[in-house]
N, C-alpha and C positions, 0 to 999 in steps of 0.2 A: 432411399428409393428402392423398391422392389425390382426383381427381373422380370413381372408382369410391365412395370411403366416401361424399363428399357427394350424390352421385346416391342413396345408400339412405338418405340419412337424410331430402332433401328428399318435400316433399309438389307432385304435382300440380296442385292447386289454388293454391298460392303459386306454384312457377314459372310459371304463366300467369298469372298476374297482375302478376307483372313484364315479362314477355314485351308483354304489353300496355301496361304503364307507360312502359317503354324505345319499343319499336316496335308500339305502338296509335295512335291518332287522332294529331292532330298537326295544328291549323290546318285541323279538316274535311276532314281526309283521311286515310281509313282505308290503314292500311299493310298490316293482315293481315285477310283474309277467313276467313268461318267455317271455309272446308276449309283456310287453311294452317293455322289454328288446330290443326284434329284432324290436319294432316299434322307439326303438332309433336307432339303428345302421339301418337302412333303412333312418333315415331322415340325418344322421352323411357322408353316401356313397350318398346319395342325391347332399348336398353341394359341392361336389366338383366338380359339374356340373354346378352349376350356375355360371353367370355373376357378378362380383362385381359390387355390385352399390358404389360410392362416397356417402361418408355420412362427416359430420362433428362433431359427437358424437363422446364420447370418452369413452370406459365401464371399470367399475370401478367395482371390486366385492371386498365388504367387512364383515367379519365376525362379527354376532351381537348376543347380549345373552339374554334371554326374561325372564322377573318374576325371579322367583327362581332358573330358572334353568341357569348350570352351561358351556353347552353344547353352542358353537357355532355355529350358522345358516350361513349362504354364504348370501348374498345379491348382484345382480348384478340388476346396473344400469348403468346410462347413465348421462353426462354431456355435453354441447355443453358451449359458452360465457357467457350464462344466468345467473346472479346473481340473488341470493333469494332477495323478496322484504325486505327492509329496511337491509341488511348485505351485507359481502364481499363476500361469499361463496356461490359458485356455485350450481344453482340449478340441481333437482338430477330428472331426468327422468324414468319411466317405460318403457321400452322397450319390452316387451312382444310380442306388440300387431305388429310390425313393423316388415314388410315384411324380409325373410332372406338376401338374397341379399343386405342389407342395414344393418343388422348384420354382414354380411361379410366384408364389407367397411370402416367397426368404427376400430378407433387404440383400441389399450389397454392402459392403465393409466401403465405409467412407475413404479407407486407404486406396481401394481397389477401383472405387468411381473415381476418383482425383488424378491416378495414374492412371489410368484406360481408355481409350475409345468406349463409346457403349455399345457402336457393333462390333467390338472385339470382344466385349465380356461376353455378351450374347453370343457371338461363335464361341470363345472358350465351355463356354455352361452348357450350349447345343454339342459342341462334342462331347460332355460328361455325358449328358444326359444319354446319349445315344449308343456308351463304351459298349454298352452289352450287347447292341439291337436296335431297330428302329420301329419297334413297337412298343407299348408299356408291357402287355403278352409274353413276348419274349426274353423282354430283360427281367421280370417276375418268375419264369421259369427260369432261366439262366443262375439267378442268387438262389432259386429254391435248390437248384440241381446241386450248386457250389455247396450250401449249406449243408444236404443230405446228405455231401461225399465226406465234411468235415465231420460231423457225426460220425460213419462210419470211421473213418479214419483216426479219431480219438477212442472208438471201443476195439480197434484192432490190439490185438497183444504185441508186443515187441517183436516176436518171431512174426506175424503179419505183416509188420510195419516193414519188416527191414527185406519181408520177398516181394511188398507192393511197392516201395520208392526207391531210389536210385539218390546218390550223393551228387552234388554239381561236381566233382571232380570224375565220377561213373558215367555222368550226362557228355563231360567235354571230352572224356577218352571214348567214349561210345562213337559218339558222333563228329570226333576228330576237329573240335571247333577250339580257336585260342582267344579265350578269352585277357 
């Protein structure tokens, strides 16, 4: 099943409510405000206007626990044939940056539809989709900008590199933060 079929079958009102469940409150602190709120559901009534592109990805979202904590995060990528160098196992793509239309086209991993809601993957994939921006504009310039600084940043000489970046141990004595 595509995320085109599951985008028509889910309802509005259950994708925000996961949207909210996932990335609402959180220890008194609210993640999404009422306008990114409706700058989701603007991009959610969007899609159902575009063109499906054929993709040959296939999106996988899986639950990960980081350091100490206890809490599961969502992860949603992407796999095509690609095996990881020297293993069996398929390599795992960022999908972010990739136009919606070509979100709309990729199946779902049969593991992901079995375990899921469908308006859960749909919230999960609407917030990928939207990490950078809630325009396609914006998130296209967003990776162009990211990529440009990478360039730079690779032709910088050593002495460059080490007056433009800071070490995470420069960053948490800088800014007095314990991680």
């Amino acid at each position: 099943m595509k995320l085109s079929d599951l985008l028509k079958e889910s309802k509005w009102d259950k994708v925000k409510s996961y949207l909210l469940h996932y990335y609402g409150a959180k220890e008194n602190e609210i993640v999404f405000s009422e306008k990114s709120i409706e700058e989701y559901e603007k991009v959610y009534h969007s899609l159902f206007h575009l063109e499906v592109a054929p993709s040959e990805m296939l999106i996988w979202i899986k639950f990960d626990t980081y350091d100490d904590d206890d809490e599961n995060y969502p992860r949603v990528y992407a796999t095509d044939t690609t095996l990881r160098e020297n293993s069996t196992e398929l390599e795992h793509f960022d999908i972010t940056p990739v136009p919606w239309k070509e979100w709309l086209g990729m199946e779902i991993s049969d593991k992901t539809a079995k375990e899921l809601d469908l308006n859960e993957i749909v919230a999960l994939c609407l917030n990928e989709m939207t990490f950078s921006g809630f325009d396609e504009d914006t998130i296209q310039q967003y990776w162009a900008n990211l990529f440009k600084e990478s360039i730079e940043f690779q032709n910088m000489t050593p002495e460059e590199r080490k007056e433009n970046t800071y070490t995470l141990d420069e960053i948490t004595k800088k800014w007095g933060l314990d991680l």
